[in-house]
C-alpha positions as CSV (number, residue, x, y, z in Angstrom):
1,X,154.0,-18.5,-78.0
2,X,155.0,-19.4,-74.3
3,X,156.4,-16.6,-72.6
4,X,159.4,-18.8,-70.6
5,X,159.9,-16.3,-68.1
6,X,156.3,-15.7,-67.0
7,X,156.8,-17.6,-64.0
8,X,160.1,-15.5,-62.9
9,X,159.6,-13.2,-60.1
10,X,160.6,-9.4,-60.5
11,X,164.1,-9.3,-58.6
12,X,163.7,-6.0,-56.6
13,X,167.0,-4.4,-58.2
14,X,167.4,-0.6,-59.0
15,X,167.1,-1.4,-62.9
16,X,165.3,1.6,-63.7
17,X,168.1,3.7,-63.1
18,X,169.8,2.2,-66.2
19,X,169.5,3.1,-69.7
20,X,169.2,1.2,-72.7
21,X,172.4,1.8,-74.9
22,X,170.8,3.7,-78.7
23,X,171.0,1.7,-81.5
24,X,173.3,2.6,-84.2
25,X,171.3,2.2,-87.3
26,X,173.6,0.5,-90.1
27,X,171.0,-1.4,-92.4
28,X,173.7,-2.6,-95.0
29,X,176.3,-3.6,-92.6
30,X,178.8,-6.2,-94.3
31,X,180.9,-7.8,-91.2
32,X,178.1,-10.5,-90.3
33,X,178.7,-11.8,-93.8
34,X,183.5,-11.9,-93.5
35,X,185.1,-14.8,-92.2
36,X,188.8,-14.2,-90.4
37,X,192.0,-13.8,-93.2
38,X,194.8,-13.1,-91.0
39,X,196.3,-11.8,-87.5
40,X,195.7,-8.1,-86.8
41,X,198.9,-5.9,-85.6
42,X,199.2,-7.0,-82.5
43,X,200.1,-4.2,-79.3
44,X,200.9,-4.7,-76.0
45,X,199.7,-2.5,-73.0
46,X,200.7,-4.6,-70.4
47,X,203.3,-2.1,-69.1
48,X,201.1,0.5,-69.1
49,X,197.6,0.1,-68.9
50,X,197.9,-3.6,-67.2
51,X,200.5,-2.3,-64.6
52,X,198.4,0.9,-64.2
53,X,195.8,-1.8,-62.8
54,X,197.6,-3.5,-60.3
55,X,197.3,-3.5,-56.5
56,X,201.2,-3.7,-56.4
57,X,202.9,-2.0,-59.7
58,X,205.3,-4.2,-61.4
59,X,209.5,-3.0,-59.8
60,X,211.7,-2.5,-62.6
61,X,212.7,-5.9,-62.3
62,X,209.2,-7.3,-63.4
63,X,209.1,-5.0,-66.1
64,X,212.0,-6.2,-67.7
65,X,211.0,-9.8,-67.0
66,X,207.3,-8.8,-68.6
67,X,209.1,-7.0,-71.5
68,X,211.5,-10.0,-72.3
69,X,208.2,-12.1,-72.7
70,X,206.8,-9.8,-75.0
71,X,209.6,-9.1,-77.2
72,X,210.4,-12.7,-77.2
73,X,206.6,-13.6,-78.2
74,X,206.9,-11.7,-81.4
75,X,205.2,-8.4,-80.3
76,X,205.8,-5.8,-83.0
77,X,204.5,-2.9,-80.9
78,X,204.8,-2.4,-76.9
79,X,203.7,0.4,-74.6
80,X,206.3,0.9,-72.4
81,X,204.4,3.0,-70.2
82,X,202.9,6.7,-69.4
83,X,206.5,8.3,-68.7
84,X,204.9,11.2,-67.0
85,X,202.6,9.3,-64.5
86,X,205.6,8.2,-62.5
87,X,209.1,8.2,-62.0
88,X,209.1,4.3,-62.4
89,X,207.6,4.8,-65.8
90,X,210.0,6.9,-67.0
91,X,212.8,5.2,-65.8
92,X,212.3,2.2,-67.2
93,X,210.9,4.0,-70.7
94,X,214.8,5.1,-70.7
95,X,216.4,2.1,-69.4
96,X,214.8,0.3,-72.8
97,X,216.0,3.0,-74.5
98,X,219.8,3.3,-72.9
99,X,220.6,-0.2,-73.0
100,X,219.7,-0.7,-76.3
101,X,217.3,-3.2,-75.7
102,X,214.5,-2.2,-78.5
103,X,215.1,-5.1,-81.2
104,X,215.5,-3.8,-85.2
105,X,211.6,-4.7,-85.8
106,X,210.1,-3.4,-82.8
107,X,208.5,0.0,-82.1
108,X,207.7,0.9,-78.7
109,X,205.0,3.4,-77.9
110,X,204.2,5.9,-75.3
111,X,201.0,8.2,-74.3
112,X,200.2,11.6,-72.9
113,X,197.0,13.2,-72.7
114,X,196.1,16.9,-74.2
115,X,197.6,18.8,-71.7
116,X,200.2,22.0,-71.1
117,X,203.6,20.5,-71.3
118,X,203.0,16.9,-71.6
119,X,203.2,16.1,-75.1
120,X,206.7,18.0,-74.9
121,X,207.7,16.5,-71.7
122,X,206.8,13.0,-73.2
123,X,208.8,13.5,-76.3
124,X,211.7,14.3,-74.2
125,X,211.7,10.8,-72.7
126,X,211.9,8.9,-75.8
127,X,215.0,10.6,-76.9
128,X,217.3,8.2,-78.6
129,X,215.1,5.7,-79.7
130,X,214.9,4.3,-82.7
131,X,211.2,4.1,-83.5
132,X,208.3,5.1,-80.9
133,X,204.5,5.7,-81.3
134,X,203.4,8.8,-79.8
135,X,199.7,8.8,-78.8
136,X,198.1,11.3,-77.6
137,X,194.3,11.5,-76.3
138,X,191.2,13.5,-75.5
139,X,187.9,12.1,-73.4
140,X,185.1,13.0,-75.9
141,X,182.1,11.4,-74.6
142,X,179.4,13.4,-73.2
143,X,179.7,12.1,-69.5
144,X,183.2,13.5,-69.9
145,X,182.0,16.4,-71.3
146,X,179.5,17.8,-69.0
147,X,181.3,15.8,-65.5
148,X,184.7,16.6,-66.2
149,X,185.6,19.2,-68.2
150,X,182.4,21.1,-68.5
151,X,183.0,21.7,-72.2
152,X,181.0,21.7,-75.7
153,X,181.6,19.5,-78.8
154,X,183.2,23.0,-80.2
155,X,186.0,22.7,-77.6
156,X,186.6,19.4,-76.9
157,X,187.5,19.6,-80.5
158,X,189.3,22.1,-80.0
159,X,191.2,20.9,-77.4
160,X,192.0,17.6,-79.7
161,X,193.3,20.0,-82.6
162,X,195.8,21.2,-80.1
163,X,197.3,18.5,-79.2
164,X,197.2,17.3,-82.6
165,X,199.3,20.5,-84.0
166,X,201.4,19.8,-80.8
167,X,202.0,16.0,-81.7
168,X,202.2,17.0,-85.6
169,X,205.6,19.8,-84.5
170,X,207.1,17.4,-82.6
171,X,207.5,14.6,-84.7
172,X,210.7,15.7,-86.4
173,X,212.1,17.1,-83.4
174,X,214.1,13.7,-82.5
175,X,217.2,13.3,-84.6
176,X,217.7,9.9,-85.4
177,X,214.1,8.8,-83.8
178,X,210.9,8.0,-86.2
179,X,207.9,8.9,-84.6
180,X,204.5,7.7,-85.3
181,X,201.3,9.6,-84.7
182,X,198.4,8.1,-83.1
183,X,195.4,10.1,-82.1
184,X,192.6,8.3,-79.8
185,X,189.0,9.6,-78.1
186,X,188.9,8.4,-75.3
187,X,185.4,6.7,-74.3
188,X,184.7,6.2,-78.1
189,X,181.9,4.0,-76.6
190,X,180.0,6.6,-74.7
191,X,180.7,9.1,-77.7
192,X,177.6,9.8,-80.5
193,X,179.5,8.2,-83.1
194,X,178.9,11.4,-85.5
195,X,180.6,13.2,-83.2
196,X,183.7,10.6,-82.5
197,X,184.0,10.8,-86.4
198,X,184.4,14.5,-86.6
199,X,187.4,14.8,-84.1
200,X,188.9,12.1,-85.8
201,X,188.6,13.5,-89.1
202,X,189.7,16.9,-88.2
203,X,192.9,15.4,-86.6
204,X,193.3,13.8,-90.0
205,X,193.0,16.8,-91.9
206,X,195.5,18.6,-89.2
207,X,197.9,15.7,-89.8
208,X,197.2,14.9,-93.8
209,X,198.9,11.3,-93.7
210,X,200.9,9.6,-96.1
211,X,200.4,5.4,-95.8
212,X,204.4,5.2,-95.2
213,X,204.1,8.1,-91.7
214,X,202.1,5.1,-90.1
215,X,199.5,7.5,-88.4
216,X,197.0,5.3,-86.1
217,X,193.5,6.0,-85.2
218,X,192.4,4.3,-82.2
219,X,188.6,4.2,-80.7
220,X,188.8,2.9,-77.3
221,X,186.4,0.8,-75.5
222,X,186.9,2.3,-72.0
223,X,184.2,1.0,-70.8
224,X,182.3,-1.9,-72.7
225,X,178.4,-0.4,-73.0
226,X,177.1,-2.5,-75.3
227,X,176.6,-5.9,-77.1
228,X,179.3,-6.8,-79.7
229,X,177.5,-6.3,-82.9
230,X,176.5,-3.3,-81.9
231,X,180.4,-2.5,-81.2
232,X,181.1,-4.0,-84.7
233,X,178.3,-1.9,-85.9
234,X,180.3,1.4,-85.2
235,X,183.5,0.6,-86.2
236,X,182.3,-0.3,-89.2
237,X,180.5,2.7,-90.0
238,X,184.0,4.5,-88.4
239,X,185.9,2.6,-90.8
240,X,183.6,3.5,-94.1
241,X,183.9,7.4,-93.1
242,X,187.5,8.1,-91.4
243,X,188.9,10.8,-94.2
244,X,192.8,9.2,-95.3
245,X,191.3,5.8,-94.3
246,X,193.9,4.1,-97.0
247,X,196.8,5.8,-95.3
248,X,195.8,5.0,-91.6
249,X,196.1,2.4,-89.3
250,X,192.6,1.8,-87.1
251,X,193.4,0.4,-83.5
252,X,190.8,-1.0,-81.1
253,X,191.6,-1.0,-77.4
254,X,189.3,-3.0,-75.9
255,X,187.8,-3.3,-71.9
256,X,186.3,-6.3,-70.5
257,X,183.6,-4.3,-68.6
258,X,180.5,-6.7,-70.0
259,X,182.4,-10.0,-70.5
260,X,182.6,-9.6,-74.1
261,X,185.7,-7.8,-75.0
262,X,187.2,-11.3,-77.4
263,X,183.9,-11.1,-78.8
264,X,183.8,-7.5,-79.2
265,X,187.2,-7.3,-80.8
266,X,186.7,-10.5,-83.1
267,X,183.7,-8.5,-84.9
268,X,185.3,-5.5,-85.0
269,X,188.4,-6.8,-86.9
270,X,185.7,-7.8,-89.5
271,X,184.2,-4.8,-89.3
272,X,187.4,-3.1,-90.5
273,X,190.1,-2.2,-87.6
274,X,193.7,-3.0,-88.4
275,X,194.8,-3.4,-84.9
276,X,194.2,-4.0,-81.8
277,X,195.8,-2.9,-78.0
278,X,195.3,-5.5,-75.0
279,X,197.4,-7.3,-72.8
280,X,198.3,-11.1,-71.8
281,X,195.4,-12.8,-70.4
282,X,193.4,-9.5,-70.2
283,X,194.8,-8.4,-67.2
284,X,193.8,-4.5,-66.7
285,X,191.4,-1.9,-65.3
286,X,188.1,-2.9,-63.6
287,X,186.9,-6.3,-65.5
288,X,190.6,-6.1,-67.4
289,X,191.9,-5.1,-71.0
290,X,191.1,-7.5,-74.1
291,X,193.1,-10.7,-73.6
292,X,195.6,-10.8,-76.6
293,X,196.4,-14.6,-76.0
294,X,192.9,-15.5,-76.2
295,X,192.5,-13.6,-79.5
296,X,195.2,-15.2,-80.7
297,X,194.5,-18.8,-80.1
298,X,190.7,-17.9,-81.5
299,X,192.7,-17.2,-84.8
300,X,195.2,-20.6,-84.6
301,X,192.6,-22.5,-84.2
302,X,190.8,-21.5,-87.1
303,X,194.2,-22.5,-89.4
304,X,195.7,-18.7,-88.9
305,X,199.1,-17.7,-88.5
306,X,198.5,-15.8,-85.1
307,X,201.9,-13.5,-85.8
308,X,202.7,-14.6,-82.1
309,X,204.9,-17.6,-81.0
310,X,202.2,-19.4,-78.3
311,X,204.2,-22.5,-78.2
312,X,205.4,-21.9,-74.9
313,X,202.0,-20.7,-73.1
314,X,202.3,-22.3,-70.0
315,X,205.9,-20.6,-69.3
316,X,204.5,-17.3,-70.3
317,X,201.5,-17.5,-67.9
318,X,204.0,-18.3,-64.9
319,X,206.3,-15.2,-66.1
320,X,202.7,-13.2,-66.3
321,X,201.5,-14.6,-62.9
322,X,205.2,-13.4,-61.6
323,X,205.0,-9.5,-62.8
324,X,201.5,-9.1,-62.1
325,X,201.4,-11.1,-59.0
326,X,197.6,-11.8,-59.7
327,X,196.9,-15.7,-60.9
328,X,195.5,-16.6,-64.0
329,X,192.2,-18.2,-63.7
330,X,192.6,-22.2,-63.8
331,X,189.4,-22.0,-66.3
332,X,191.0,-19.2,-68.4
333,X,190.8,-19.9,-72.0
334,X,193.4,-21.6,-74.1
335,X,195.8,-21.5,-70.8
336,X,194.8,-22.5,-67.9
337,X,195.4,-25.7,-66.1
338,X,192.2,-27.2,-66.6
339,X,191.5,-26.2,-70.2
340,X,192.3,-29.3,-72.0
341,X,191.6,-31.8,-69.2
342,X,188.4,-33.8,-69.2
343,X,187.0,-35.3,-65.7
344,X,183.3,-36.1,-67.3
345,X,183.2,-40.2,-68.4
346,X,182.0,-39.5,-72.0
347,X,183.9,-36.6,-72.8
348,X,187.2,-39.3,-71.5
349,X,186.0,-41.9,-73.7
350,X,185.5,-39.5,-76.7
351,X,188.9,-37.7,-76.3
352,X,190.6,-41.5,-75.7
353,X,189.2,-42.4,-79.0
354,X,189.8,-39.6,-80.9
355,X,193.9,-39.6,-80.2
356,X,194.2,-43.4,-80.9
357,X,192.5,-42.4,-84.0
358,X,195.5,-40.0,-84.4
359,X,197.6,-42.5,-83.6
360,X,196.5,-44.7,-86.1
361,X,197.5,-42.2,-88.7
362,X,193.6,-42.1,-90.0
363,X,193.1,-38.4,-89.8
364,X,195.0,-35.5,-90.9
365,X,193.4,-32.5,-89.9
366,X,193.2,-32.0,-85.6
367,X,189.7,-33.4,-84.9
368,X,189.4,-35.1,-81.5
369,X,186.6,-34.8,-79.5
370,X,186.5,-32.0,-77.0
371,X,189.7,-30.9,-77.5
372,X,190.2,-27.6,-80.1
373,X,193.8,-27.6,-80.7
374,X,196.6,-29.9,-79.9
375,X,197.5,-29.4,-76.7
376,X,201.4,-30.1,-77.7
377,X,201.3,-27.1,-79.8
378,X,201.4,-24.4,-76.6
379,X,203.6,-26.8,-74.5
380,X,201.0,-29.3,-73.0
381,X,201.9,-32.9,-73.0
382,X,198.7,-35.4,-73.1
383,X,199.3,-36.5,-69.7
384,X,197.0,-34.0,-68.0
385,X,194.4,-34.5,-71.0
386,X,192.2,-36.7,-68.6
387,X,191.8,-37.0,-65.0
388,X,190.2,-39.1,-62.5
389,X,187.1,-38.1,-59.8
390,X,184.2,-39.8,-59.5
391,X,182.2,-38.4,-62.6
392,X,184.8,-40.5,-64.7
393,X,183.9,-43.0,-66.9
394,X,185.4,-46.4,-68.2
395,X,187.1,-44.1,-71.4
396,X,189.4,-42.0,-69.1
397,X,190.5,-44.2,-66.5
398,X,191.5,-46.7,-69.5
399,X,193.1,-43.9,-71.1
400,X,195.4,-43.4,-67.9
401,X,196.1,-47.1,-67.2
402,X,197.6,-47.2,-70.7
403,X,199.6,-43.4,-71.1
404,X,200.9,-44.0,-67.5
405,X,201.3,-47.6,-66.6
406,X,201.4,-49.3,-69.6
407,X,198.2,-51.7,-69.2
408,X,195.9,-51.9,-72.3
409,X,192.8,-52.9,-70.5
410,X,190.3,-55.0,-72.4
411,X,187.0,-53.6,-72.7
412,X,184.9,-55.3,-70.0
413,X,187.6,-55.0,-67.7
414,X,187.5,-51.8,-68.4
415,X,183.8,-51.3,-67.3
416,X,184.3,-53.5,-64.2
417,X,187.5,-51.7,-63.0
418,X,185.6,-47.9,-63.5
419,X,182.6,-49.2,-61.2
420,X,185.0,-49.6,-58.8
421,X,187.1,-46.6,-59.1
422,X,183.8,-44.5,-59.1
423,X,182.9,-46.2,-55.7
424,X,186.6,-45.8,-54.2
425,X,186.8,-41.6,-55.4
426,X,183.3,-40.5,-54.3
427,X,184.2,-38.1,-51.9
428,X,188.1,-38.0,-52.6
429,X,188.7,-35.2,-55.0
430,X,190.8,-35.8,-58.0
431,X,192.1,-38.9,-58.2
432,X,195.8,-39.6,-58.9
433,X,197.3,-41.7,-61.9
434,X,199.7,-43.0,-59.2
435,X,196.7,-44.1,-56.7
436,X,194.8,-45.3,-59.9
437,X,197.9,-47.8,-60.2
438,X,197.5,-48.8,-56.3
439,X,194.1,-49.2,-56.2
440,X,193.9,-51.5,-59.7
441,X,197.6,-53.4,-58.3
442,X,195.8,-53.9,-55.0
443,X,192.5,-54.8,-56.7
444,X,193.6,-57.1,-60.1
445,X,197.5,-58.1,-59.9
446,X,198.3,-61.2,-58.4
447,X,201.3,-60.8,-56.0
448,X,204.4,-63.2,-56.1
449,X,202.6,-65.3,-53.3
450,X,200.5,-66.9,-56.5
451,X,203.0,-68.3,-57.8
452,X,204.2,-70.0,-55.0
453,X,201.0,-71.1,-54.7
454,X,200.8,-73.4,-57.3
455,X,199.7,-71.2,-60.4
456,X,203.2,-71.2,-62.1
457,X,203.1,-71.1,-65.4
458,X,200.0,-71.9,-67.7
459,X,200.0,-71.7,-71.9
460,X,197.0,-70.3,-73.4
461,X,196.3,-73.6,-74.5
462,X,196.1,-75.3,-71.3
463,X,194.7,-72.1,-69.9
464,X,191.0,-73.4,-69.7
465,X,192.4,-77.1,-68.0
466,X,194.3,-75.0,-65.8
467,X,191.3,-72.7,-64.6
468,X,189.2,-75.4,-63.6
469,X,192.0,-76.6,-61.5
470,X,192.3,-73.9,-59.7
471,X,188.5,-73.1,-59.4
472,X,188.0,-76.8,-57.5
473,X,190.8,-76.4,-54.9
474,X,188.8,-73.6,-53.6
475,X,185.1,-75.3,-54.1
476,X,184.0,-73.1,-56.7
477,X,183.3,-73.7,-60.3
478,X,183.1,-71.2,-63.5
479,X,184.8,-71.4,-67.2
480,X,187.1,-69.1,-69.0
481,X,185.1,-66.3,-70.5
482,X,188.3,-64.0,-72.2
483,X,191.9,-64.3,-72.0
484,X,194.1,-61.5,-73.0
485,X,198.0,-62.0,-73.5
486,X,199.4,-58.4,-73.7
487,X,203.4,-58.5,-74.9
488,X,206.0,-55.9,-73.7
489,X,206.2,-52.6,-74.7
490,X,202.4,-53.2,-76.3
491,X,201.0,-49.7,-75.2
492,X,202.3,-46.7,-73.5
493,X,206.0,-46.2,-73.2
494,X,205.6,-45.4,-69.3
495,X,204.5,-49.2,-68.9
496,X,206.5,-51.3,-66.7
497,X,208.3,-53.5,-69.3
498,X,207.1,-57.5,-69.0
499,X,204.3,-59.6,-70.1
500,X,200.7,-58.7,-68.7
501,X,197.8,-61.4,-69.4
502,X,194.4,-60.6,-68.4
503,X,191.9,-63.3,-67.7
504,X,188.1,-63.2,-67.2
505,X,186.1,-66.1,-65.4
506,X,182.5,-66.2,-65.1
507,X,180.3,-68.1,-62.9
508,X,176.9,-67.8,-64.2
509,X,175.6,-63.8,-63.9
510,X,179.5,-63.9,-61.5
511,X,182.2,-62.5,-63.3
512,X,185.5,-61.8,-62.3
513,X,188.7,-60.4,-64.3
514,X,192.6,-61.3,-63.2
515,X,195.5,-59.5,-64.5
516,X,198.8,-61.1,-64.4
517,X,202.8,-59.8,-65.0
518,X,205.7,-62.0,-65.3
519,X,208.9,-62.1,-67.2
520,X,207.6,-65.0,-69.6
521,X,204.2,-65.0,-71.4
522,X,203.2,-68.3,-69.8
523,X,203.9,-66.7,-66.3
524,X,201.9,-63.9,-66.9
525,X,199.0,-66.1,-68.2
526,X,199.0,-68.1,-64.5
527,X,199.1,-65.6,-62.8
528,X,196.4,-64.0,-64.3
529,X,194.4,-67.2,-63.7
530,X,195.2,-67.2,-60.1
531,X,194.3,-63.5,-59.7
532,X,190.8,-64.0,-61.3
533,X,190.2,-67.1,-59.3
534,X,191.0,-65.6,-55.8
535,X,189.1,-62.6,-56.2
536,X,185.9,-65.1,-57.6
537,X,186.4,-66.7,-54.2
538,X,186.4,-63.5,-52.7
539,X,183.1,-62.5,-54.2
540,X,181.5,-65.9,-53.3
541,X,182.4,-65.3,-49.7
542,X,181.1,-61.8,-49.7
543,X,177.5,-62.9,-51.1
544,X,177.1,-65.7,-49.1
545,X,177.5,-63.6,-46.3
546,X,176.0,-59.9,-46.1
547,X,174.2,-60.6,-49.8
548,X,176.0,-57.0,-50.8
549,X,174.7,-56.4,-55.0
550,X,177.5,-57.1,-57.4
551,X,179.5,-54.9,-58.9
């Protein structure tokens, strides 16, 4: 077999100093073989762990503006922040709290880590609530371990039971407030899984849950270290052997570190979890958090109820863009500006075909061409579906002339007018549907002047009598190839309202198309005619002189 790298030169790079993540062996693993059934339990960390990762925190007033986007997207579960990491955190955590501002079916969570005093101090601030997760956490991996802390397995574990027992006394001390336990070890992907397992389930056993106390598990990605199989691979194995597993809630909380976090998270929801933590667009530490709008619009397009209301996406990006004050990547999936917008010739022509077919009522099911959902259903109109540079192909421009202006452009006129479009934009960026309409009124439409002229008003009948008229005043000579009588209102709503004829004379190899408006279809037809005879003339006087190719 041909090694297809044999010719590659070695790069130089420090590689060595890596190491290979260890295989998990999990022979009889079952999540290749599960499709997708239904949303997981969505949580937001955008107020915490996304504003942790910002050059400029989010003011109170962008947290209120993020939390008013969350709440009103149909999150069930929202981390409000790490009250003890700042004095903005915990304001806010008890401005949501004072103002009543927590709807009847959301829960709002907060975190502390394993520490004197802050499991305490962080049940303090939630006082009054209605409903709040309480997490708290421990790093277990072994960098952590040895770097950190400079502790064993024995009292890392230790140290997890503590703030279990602590967690476990406190959550009754609220009158009026229903607190939910959730226990997490920190860099569960740099932790032997055995180990991860066995501070989990000795948490458990502290705790002893009942399915209705809503106790949550979750194994963090902090840092993504390996492929997502592998990932699902775990998580699986997590999921067969957590002790109370019927009674528990498993959360992911995935990081971006590799790229793969949506990929990551989509095989580890078939590999078991329940839930998963990330925030809007994946905005977050390092490479970012898992991007829950992505996830989500991986699921709707499949036919699943996401459990979030996307239909306002392009909104909720601005309002994101606002509070984080970091863009969202024009390319970003499912959201950004250019994700449903096609510049490539074929992929135009395909998507052009594909919504006619729509139109036509032919297909019931969402299948056109290079497009994965309906752009309408997250806010989109079609209008910025296609647009115009010089890789643009016959198919798009059409598409444009119709949705914007109205014209319904026969098919060779179509070819002829995307030759010279191509020629026109190389070099000019995007083009515009509004220069689009100059360059084709400049090019095609005969101007009042024709009429005056002498074309006035030709039937279709008389249309080829009419033509040769016109062709021998100016020395020339040709027949009527196509005529084309397009009545008001035929096509695109934005069209200019009036009759449009299009009319194609040829010359031998010489062909030439007109395009005429007027008020009466015999009007339009003439001036069609006149169009399509001064620009034959126009060509003949080109060739004759320089010889320039035809178009």
């Amino acid at each position: 077999m041909v090694n297809p790298t044999s010719s590659q030169r070695p790069s130089g790079m420090p590689f060595h100093k890596y190491q290979r993540y260890e295989k998990f062996p999990l022979p009889d693993r079952q999540w290749p073989d599960r499709m997708p059934e239904r949303a997981p339990l969505w949580a937001s960390v955008d107020l915490r762990d996304g504003n942790q990762a910002l050059i400029d925190p989010m003011d109170m007033e962008r947290k209120w503006a993020m939390y008013r986007l969350l709440v009103r997207m149909g999150f069930k579960e929202i981390e409000v922040g790490f009250p003890l990491s700042s004095q903005a955190d915990w304001d806010f955590t008890r401005a949501v709290i004072e103002r009543d501002a927590i709807p009847d079916d959301v829960t709002i969570q907060v975190m502390s880590p394993i520490r004197d005093g802050m499991i305490e101090e962080t049940v303090r601030s939630v006082r009054g609530a209605p409903r709040v997760i309480l997490q708290v956490y421990n790093p277990t991996s072994t960098a952590q371990r040895r770097v950190v802390f400079g502790m064993s397995r024995e009292e890392v574990k230790r140290l997890a039971l503590v703030g279990a027992e602590r967690a476990l006394k406190l959550r009754d001390s609220l009158p009026g407030t229903e607190i939910y336990l959730q226990y997490g070890t920190e860099s569960f992907t740099q932790t032997e899984p055995e180990f991860a397992l066995e501070v989990c389930n000795a948490v458990l056993d502290l705790w002893r849950p009942e399915p209705a106390e809503q106790v949550r598990i979750v194994l963090p990605s902090t840092v993504e270290c390996y492929p997502p199989h592998e990932f699902a691979d775990r998580i699986e194995w997590m999921h067969r052997n957590l002790a109370y597993r019927d009674a528990i809630i498993l959360s992911l909380h995935q990081h971006n570190d590799r790229g793969s976090a949506i990929a990551s998270a989509e095989l580890a929801l078939l590999a078991g979890a329940d839930r998963v933590e990330g925030t809007l667009f994946g905005n977050g530490e390092r490479a970012g958090n898992v991007d829950l709008v992505t996830l989500a619009m991986n699921l709707y397009s499949q036919g699943i109820d996401p459990q979030l209301d996307l239909s306002f996406l392009d909104e909720a990006r601005q309002i994101v863009e606002y509070c984080n004050r970091l863009p969202v990547p024009p390319r970003q999936p499912w959201a950004g500006d250019f994700v449903h917008t096609s510049f490539a010739g074929s992929h135009q022509d395909a998507i052009s075909k594909g919504l006619a077919e729509r139109e036509a009522g032919t297909s019931r099911c969402w299948d056109v061409p290079y497009l994965p959902i309906d752009p309408r259903d997250v806010g989109r109109d079609y209008q910025a579906l296609i647009r115009i540079n010089q890789q643009s192909g016959k198919g798009g421009i059409a598409y444009l002339m119709r949705q914007e202006h109205g014209y319904v452009l026969p098919r060779r006129l179509q070819i002829e007018l995307a030759a010279l479009v191509q020629e026109r934009a190389e070099g000019a960026g995007e083009i515009t549907p509004e220069q689009l309409r100059e360059w084709f009124t400049a090019e095609y439409v005969a101007d009042a002047g024709d009429a005056r002229e002498g074309a006035g008003a030709v039937s279709e009948e008389a249309a080829p009598g009419a033509l040769a008229a016109l062709l021998a005043e100016r020395g020339l000579a040709g027949t009527l190839r196509d005529l084309v009588v397009q009545q008001p209102d035929d096509g695109a709503a934005r069209g200019a309202a009036g009759w449009k004829a299009y009319a194609e004379v040829a010359d031998g190899p010489r062909v030439r198309w007109g395009v005429g408006e007027g008020t009466a279809r015999d009007e339009a037809v003439g001036r069609a005619l006149r169009s399509a005879v001064r620009r034959m003339a126009a060509a003949h006087t080109v060739n004759g002189s320089t010889g320039s190719k035809e178009r």
